[in-house]
N, C-alpha and C positions, 0 to 999 in steps of 0.2 A: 033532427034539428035542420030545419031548413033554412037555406041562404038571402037574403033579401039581395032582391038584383038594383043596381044604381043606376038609375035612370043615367040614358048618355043625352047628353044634346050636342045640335051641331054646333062648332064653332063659329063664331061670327064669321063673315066674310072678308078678307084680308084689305084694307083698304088700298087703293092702284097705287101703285109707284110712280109719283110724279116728277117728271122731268123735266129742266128750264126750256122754256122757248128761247127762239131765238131772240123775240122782243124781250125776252127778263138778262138776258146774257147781254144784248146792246144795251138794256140800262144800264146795269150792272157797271159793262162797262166802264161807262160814260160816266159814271157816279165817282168812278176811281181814280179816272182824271181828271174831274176838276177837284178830288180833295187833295191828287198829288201838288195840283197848280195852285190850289190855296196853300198850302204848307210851302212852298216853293215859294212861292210872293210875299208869305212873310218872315222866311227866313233871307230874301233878300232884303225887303226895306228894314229887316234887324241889324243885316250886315253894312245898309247904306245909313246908317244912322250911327252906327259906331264907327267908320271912315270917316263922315262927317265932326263928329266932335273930335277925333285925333288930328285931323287937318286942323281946325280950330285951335288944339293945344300947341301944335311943332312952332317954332319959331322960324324953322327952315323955309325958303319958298318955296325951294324946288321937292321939298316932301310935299309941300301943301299943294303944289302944280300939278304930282304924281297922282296925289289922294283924290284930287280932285277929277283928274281922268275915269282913274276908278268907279269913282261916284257915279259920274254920268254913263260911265257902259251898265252899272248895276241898275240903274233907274231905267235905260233901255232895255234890259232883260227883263225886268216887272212891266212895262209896257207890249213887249215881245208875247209875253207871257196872257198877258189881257188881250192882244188882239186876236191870240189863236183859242184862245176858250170862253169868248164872252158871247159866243152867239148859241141862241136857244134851240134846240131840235128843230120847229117850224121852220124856223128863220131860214131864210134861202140867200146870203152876201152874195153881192154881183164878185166875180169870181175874178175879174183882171181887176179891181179894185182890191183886192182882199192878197190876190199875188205879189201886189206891187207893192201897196204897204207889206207885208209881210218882209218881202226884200230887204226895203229901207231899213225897217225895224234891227233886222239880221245883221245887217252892215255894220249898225252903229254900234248895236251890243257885241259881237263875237271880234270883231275886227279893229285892231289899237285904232285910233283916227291919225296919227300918226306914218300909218302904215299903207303903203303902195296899192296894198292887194284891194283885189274888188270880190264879191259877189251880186250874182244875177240870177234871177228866178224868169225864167221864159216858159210861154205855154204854147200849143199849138191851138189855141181857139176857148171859147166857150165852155167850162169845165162845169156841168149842173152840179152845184154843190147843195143839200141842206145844212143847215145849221152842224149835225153833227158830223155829216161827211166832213165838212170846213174844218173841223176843232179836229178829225182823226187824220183828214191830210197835214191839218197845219202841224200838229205834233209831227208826225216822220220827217216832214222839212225842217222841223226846227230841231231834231236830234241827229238827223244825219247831215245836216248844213254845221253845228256843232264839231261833231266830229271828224267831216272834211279841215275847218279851219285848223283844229287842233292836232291832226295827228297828217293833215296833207301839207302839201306847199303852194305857195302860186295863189291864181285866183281859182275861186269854186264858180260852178256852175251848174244850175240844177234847173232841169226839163222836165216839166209835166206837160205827159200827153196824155188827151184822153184818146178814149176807145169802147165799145161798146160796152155796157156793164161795169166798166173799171179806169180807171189813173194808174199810170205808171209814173215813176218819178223817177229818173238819172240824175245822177251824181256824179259830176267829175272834179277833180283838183287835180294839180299840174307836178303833184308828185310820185313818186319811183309805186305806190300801190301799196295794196296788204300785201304783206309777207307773207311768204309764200305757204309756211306750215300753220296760219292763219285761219281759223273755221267759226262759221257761225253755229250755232250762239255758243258754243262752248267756251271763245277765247274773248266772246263780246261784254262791253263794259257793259252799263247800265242804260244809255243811253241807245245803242243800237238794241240792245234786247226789247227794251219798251219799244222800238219804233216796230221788232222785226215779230214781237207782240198784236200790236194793233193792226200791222200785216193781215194777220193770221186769223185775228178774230175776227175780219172784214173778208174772208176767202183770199187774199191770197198771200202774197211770200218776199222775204228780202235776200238776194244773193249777191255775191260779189261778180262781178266781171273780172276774167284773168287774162284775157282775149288781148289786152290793149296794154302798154306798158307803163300807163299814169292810173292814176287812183280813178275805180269808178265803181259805184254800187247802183242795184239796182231794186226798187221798192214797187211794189201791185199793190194794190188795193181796191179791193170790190166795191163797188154801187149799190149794186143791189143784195137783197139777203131772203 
């Protein structure tokens, strides 16, 4: 009895293992923060629409004076919010125009109007932003200006310099600092994680300064990729 032999054939050829570029990784990116800033925008005007009609219900004035405070920091935060993600990749915003409003916007939303304190956004020169550099600087300032008013004292102050290939951005507030058993990202909210996120996926990094005995952080960010 003889054995019939089974033909072998070769197996197809394995198709390559493909890996994101860098361009699919900046989309990507980009894709994530503005669906974060949509959902953000409309959970605030949900939030400023339901203050709205409670001030209209109180009889009280001074709840309705309160409510009404509220209202307009929440309307500058959806504004805050538009002027750091409405510009398009191409798009190149003149860069002291785009710092200055961003400031103003910061002020009025993070900070009681009520309240002493200032923030300042200072640059050393001509910062070449496009469109998406604009939307990943303006997130870090608008998370770590956040978190200076919230958890520092005093007035804040934040300096972008640029430099070849990259923006740096200081942070100071006029308070005692992170605490000392304090680490990034393991003890960071949500707020510095995203900033020390977009750091990271642009080259480079968010560290704290312990050097100096007031609050200061310090945030890189690449230009180019």
């Amino acid at each position: 009895m003889t054995s019939k032999r089974v033909p072998q054939h070769d197996a197809p050829p394995a198709d390559p293992v493909s890996t994101p570029s860098s361009e699919d990784t900046s989309t990507t990116h980009e894709l994530r923060l503005r669906e974060l800033h949509h959902r953000m925008r409309n959970g605030l005007h949900l939030l400023s629409s339901a203050l709205q009609v409670q001030a209209r219900r109180s009889d009280n004035e001074d709840v309705r004076r309160e409510l009404g405070i509220a209202v307009s920091r929440i309307e500058s935060l959806v504004r805050l919010h538009d002027h750091a993600y409405r510009h398009e990749p191409e798009a190149a915003p003149d860069a002291a125009t785009y710092l200055a409003d961003l400031a103003r916007h910061l002020q009025s939303a993070l900070i009681d109007p009520r309240s002493d304190r200032m923030l300042a956004i200072v640059s050393n020169g001509a910062v070449p932003l496009d469109g998406e550099a604009a939307m990943s600087l303006g997130s870090v300032l608008i998370e770590l200006a956040t978190n200076a008013v919230k958890y520092g004292a005093g007035n804040v102050h934040l300096d972008v310099e640029y430099g070849p290939g990259l923006v740096t951005v200081i942070v100071e507030d006029e308070g005692v600092g992170f605490p000392p058993e304090f680490e990034l990202p393991a003890d960071a909210g949500f707020g510095l994680r995203l900033a020390g996120r977009i750091c990271e996926q642009h080259g480079g990094s968010l560290t704290i300064d312990r050097s100096v005995a007031f609050g200061r952080i310090i945030a890189v960010i690449g230009l180019a990729r």
